[in-house]
C-alpha positions in Angstrom: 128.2 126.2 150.7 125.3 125.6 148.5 123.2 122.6 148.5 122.6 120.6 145.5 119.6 118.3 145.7 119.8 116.9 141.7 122.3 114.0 143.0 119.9 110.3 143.5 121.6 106.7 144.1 122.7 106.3 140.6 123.2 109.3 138.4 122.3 113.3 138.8 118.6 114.0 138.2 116.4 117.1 139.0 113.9 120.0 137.6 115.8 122.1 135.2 116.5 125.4 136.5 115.0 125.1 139.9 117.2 122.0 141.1 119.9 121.9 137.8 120.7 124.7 136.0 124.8 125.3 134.1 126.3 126.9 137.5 125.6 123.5 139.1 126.4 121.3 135.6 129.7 123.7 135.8 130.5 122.7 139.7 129.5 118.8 138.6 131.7 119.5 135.6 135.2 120.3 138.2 133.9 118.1 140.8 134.1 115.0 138.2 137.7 116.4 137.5 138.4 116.7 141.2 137.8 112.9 142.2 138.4 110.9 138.7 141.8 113.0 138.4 140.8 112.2 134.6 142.9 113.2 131.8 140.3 112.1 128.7 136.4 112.0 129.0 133.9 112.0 126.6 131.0 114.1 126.8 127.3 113.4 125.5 124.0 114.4 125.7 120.4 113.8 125.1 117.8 114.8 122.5 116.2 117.4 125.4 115.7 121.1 124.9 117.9 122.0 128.1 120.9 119.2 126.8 122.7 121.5 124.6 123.8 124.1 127.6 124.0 121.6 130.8 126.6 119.9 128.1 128.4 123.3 127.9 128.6 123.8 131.5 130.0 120.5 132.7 132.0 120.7 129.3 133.4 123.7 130.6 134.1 122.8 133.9 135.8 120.0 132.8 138.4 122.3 130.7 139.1 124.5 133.6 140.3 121.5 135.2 142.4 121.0 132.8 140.8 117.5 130.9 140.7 117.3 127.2 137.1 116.2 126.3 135.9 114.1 123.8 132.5 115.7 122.2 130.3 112.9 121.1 127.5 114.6 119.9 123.5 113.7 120.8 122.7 110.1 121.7 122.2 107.4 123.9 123.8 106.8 127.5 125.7 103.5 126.0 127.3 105.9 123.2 129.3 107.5 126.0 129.7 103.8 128.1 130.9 102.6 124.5 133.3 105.7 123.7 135.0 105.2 127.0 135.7 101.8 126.6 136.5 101.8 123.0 138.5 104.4 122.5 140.4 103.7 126.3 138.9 107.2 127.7 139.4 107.8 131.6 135.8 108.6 131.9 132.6 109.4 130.4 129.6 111.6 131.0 126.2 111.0 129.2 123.6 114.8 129.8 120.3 113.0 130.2 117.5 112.5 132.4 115.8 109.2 130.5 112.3 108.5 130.9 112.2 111.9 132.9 109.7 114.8 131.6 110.6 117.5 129.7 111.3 120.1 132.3 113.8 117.7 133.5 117.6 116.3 133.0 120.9 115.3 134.4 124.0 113.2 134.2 125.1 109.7 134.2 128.5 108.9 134.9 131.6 106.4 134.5 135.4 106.1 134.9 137.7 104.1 132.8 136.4 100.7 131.1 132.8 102.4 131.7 132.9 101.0 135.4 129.9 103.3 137.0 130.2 105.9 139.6 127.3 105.5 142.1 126.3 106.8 145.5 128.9 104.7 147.2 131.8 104.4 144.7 132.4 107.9 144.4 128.8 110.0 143.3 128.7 111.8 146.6 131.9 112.7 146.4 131.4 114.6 143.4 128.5 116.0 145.1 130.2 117.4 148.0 133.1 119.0 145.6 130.2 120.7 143.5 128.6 122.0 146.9 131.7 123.4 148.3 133.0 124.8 145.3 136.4 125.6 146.6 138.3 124.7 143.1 141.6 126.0 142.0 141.8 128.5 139.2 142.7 127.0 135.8 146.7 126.7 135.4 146.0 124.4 131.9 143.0 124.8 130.1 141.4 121.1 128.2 140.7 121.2 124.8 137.3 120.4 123.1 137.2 117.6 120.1 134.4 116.3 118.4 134.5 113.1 117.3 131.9 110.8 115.5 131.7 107.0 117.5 128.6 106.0 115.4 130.4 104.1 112.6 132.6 102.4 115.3 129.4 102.0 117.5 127.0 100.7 115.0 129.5 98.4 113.5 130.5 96.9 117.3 126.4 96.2 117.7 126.3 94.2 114.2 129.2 92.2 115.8 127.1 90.5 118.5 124.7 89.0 115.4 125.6 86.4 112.7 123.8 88.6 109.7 123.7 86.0 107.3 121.3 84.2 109.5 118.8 86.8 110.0 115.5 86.1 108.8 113.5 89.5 106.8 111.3 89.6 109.9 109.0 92.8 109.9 109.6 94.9 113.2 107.1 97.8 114.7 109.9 100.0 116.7 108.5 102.6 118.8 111.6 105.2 119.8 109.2 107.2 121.9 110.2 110.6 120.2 113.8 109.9 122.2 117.3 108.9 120.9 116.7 105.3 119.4 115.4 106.6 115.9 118.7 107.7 114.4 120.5 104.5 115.6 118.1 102.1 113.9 118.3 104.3 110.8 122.3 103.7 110.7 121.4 100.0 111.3 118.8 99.7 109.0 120.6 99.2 106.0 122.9 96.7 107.6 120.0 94.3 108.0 117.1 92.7 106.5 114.2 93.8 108.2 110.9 96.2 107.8 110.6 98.5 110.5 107.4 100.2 110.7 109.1 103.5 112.5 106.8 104.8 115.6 107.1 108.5 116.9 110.3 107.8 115.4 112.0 111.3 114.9 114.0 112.6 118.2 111.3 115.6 119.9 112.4 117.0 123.4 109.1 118.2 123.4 107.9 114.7 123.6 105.0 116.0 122.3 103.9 112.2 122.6 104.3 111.7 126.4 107.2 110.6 128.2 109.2 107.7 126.5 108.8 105.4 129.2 107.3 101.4 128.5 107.0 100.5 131.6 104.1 103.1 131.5 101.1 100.9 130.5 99.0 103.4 128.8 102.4 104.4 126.6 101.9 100.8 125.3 99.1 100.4 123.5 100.0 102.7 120.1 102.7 99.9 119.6 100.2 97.2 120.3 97.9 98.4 117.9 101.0 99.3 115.1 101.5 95.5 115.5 98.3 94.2 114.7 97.3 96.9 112.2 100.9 95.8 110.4 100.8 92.1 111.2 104.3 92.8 112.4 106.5 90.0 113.8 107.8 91.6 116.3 107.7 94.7 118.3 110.4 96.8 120.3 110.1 99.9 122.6 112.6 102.3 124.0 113.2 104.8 126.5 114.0 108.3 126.0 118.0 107.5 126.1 117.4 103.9 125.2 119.2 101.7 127.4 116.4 99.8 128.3 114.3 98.1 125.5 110.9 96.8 125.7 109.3 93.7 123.3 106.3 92.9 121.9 105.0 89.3 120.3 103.0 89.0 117.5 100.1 89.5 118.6 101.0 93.1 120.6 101.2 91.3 123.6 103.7 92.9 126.4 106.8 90.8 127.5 107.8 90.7 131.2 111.4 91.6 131.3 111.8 88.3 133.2 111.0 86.4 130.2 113.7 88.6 128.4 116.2 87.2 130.5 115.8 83.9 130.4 116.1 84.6 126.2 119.1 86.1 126.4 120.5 83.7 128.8 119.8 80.8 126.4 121.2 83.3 123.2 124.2 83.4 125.0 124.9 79.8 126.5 123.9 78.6 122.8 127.1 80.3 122.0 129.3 79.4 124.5 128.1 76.4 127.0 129.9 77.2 130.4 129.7 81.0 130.7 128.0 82.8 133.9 124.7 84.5 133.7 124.5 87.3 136.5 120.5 87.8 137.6 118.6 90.1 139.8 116.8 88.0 142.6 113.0 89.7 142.1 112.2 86.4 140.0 114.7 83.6 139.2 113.7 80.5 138.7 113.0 80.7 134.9 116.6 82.4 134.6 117.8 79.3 136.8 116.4 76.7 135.0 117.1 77.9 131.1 120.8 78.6 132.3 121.4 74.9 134.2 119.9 73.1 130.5 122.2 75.8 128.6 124.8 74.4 130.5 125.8 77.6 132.1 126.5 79.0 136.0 123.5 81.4 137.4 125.0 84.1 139.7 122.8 85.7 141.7 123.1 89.7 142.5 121.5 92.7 143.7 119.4 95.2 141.9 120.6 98.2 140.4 123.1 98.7 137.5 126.2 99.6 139.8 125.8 96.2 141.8 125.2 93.7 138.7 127.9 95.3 136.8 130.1 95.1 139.8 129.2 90.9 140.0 129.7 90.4 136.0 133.1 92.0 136.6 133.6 89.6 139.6 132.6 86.3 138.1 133.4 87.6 134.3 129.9 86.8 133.3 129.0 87.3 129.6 125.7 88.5 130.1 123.7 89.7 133.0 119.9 90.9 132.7 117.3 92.5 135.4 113.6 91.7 135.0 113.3 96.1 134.9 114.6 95.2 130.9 118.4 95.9 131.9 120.6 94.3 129.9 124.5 93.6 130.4 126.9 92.2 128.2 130.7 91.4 128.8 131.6 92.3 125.2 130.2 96.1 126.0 132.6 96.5 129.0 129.6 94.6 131.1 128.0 97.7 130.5 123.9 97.9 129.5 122.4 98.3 125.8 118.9 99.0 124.7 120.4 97.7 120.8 122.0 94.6 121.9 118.9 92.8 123.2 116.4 93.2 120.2 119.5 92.2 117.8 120.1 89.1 119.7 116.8 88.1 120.3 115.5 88.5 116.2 119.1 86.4 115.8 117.5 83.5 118.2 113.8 84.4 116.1 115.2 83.7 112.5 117.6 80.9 113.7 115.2 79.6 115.8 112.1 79.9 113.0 109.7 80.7 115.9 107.9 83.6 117.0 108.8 85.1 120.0 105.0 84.4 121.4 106.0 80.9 121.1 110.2 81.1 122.3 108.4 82.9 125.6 105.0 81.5 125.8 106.3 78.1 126.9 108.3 79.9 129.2 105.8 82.1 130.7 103.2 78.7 131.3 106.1 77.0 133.1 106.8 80.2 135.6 103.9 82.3 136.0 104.4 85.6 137.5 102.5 88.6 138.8 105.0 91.2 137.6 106.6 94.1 140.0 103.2 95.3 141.8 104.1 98.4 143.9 102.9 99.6 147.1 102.4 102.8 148.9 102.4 101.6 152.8 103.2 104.1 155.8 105.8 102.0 157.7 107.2 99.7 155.2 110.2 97.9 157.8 106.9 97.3 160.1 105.1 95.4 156.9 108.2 94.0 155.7 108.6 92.2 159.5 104.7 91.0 159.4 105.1 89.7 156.0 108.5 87.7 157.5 106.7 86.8 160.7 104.0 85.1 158.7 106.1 83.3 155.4 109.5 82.3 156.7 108.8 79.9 159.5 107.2 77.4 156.8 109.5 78.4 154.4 112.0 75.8 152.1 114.7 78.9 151.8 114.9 82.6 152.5 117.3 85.1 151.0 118.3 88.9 152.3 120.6 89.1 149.2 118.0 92.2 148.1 114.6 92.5 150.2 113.1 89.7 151.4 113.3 86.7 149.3 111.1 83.5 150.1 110.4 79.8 148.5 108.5 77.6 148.8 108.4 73.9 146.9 105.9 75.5 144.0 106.2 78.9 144.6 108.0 81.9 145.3 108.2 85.5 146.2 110.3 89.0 146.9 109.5 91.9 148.4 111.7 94.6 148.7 111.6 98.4 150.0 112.1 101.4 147.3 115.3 103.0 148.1 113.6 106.9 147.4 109.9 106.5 147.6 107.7 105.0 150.4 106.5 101.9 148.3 107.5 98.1 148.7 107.4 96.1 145.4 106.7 92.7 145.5 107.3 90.1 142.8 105.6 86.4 143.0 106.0 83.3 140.7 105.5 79.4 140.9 105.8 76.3 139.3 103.5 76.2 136.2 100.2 76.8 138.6 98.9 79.9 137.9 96.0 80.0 140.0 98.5 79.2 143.0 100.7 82.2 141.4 97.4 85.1 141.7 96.0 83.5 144.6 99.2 83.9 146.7 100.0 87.5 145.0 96.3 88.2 146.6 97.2 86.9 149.6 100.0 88.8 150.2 98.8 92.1 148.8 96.0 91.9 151.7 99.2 91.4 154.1 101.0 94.4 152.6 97.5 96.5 152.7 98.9 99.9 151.9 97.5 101.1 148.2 98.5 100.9 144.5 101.8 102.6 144.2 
């Protein structure tokens, strides 16, 4: 039996040859088959240099098993979440590794409806079929169609917007050299803005770093697009673009936490009454822009599999994580990168304000320090001093993810990575923030440890 070491919590990811290479995308290709039992998936795959022949291998292994597969072409993770749900697939399979180098890729996965297969709904499964390899010879071979979703795809996005109302806003978009560039060319002439196109052509090269936002240095060429342009507005992808990243006016960075609370208010604007799912890192923005929108907060763990799992439960119409994760009911409660920015220039134009001034407010009345990150050497030993310390005085404390605890003005969480040996801690209050940075410095001294 040969080990495979590509398979994390959520998806498949690893170097590409030395821990993925097509006998292993073949094996993941028949183990999918194996457990889903599927007889329709479609199959994508990112802009990377490796894509094209990890699709072939899983593609293949997939027709050995018999399944027909449905060839979407190069794209996005949500082209594949929104092929399975639209056209009633039995899975779907999305070749990418993200914000991953170059040297790298893998495989994200769902089943029907786009419901995701994760380390404890059915990934190690699939990992333990692909290690043991013990699959029966072909008896019916699948076929191979391709099929092109983007008309369908581009013209379910446009649905989520009331066009008439959009304002002709002017909108730096930064694609990172990744997969967003084609789909806001296919959008563009659906709507009335300027984009000001940044590293806009797909490059598996990346020959302008790694499309990843949350990397602050990868920031500032969108900052200074902004300023240069004196854009409205500017957005940021990742390399397979379900997660976007915003920019005000003036190039200053969002907080995905602020994002949230937006899109909870876009929705609840829409439809008073609706649930909002949240992550618990930082909440009480979220909490209070849902209770004056009239809507039910529902608070869930981290991580894609859990929140979609919670939208599902309490049929939530949106559901956002402060990492820039976005969920929407409409999109099988799946995530999209394209649904945010489209909502949010909707709330801009309707609204007539800039989104410095729709967050701004927002960001004075709950301060927060943003995920800091941690290397420690025991983290469950720092975890119990920090709990030893802050609970005893504390108004409430939550173990619904890490350790969440609040006080009357302000709050914090601090939770454990589940692969590297960091904590990440999160603080907020009450429109102080002097208390907000004097008790992130505070704790940060308990955590010790250094910059992660």
């Amino acid at each position: 039996m040969t080990r495979i070491d590509c398979f994390k919590a959520y998806d498949v990811r690893g170097r590409v040859p030395e821990e993925l290479d097509e006998d292993i995308a073949y094996r993941i290709g028949r183990g999918y088959a194996a457990f889903v039992k599927p007889r329709t998936v479609a199959v994508g795959r990112d802009i990377r240099l490796s894509s094209p022949a990890i699709m072939a291998a899983v593609v293949k292994g997939l027709t050995d098993s018999g399944v027909d597969v449905l060839d979407i072409g190069v794209g996005g993770t949500e082209l594949s979440y929104f092929a399975t749900f639209n056209r009633k697939l039995d899975g779907g399979i999305m070749v990418t590794a993200s914000h991953n180098p170059p040297n790298y890729n893998g495989m994200k996965f769902v089943r029907e409806e786009s419901r995701p297969i994760s380390a404890d709904t059915g990934l190690q499964d699939i990992k333990a079929l692909a290690e043991r390899n013990e699959f029966a010879a072909p008896t019916k071979l699948g076929s191979v169609t391709k099929v092109n979703i983007l008309p369908d795809y581009i013209e379910h996005l446009l649905s989520y917007v009331d066009l008439g109302s959009l304002a002709p806003l002017k909108i730096v978009v930064n694609a990172g050299n990744g997969g967003a560039g084609p789909i806001i060319d296919l959008l563009e002439p659906h709507l009335p803005f300027k984009f000001i196109k940044v590293f806009h052509e797909p490059d598996g090269t990346f020959p302008n770093g790694v499309p990843n936002p949350m990397i602050e240095g990868n920031r500032k060429v969108t900052t200074d697009r902004i300023r240069a342009e004196k854009a409205d507005l500017g957005i940021a992808w990742d390399g397979d673009y379900d997660r976007c990243f915003f920019f005000d006016e003036h190039g200053q960075f969002i907080e995905g936490y602020y994002i949230v609370g937006l899109l909870a208010k876009t929705f609840l604007e829409k439809s008073r009454g609706e649930r909002i799912v949240h992550d618990p890192r930082l909440t009480w923005n979220t909490l209070d822009l849902v209770a004056k929108g009239g809507g039910k907060a529902v608070e869930s763990k981290s991580g894609h599999a859990f929140i979609k799992q919670k939208m599902r439960e309490v049929d939530a119409v949106y559901g956002g994580e402060m990492s820039a994760h976005h969920y929407f009911r409409k999109f099988s409660y799946a995530d999209s990168g394209m649904i945010p920015w489209l909502s949010i220039t909707e709330l801009m134009s309707q609204s007539k304000k800039s989104l410095s001034a729709l967050v701004g407010e927002r960001m004075r009345a709950y301060p927060a320090s943003g995920e800091i990150n941690r290397k420690v050497q025991n983290a469950p030993a720092v975890i119990a001093a920090v709990e030893a310390k802050y609970t005893p005085s504390a108004i409430a404390v939550e173990r619904v993810d890490g350790l969440s605890v609040e006080y009357k003005d302000w709050r914090f969480n601090l939770r454990s990575s589940n692969t590297e040996p960091l904590l990440r801690l999160n603080v907020e209050s009450r429109g102080d923030d002097a208390l907000m940075r004097a008790k992130t410095a505070e704790l940060l001294a308990v955590l010790g440890g250094e910059p992660g």
